[in-house]
ROKEPA-326756 format. One record per residue (C-alpha): x, y, z. Coordinates in steps of 0.5 Angstrom, whole numbers, padded with zeros to 4 digits, always signed. Layout:
XYZ...
# end
This chain:
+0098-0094-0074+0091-0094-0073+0090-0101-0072+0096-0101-0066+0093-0095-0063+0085-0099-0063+0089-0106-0061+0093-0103-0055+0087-0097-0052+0079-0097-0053+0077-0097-0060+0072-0093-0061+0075-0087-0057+0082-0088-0062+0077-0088-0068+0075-0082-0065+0081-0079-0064+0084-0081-0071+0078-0078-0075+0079-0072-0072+0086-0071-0070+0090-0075-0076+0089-0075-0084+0086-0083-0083+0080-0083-0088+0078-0089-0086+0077-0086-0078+0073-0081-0082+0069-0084-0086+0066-0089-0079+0065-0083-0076+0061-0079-0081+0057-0086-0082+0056-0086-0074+0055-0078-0074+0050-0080-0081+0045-0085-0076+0046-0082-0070+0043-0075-0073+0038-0080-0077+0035-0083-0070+0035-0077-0066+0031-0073-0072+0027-0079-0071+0026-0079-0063+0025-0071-0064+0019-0073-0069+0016-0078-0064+0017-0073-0058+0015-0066-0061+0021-0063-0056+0018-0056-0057+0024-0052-0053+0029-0056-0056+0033-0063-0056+0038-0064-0052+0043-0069-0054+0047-0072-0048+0052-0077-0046+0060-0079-0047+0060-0080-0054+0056-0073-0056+0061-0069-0051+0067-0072-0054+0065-0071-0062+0060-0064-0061+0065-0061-0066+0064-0066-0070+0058-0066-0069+0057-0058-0071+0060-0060-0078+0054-0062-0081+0052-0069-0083+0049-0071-0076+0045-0065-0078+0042-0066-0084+0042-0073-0083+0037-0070-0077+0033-0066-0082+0033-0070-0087+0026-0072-0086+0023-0070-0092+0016-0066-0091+0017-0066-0084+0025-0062-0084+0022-0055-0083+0018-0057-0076+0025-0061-0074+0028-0053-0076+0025-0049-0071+0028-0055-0066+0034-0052-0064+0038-0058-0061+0043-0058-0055+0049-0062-0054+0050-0063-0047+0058-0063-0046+0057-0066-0039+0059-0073-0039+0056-0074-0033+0049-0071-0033+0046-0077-0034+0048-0078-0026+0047-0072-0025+0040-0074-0026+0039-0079-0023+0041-0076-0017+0037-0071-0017+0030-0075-0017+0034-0080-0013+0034-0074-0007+0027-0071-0009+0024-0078-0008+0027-0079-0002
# end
């Protein structure tokens, strides 16, 4: 079923869908690998920024995976950084739901510097 349902609509949005609605360990498992490197890098980029108020996660994939996303694995693939996990705990991290914030944004400055 998964592999028809991926032939027949985007990929990634019915791996997604099967991961958290279905009983498919192989959709599970690709996306808990996913939410493993995206929580890994986000640590990362939250070490090398210092976001004292916070790291906010935005965009597609971070709204339609949020409750996935709470469940643990991105976040102690977050704070998995070794000496530096009680600085990344006093990071609170945001997801932002709004799939279009990034347009949002854009539009913001493209009115403030016109």
């Amino acid at each position: 079923a998964l592999l028809a349902a991926m032939a027949e609509h985007d990929a990634a949005a019915v791996l997604t869908r099967f991961a958290q609605q279905e009983d498919e360990p192989i959709a599970r498992s690709t996306l808990e690998l996913f939410m493993s490197i995206y929580g890994a890098f986000a640590g990362n980029l939250a070490l090398a920024a210092l976001p004292h108020g916070g790291l906010y996660v935005a965009g597609g994939i971070a709204a339609k995976i949020s409750a996935a996303m709470q469940q643990g694995v991105f976040l102690r693939s977050f704070l998995g950084k070794g000496r530096f996990s009680e600085l990344l705990r006093s990071m609170p991290v945001h997801i932002v739901l709004n799939e279009q914030i990034g347009l949002l944004g854009a539009a913001a400055c493209a009115r403030k510097d016109g």
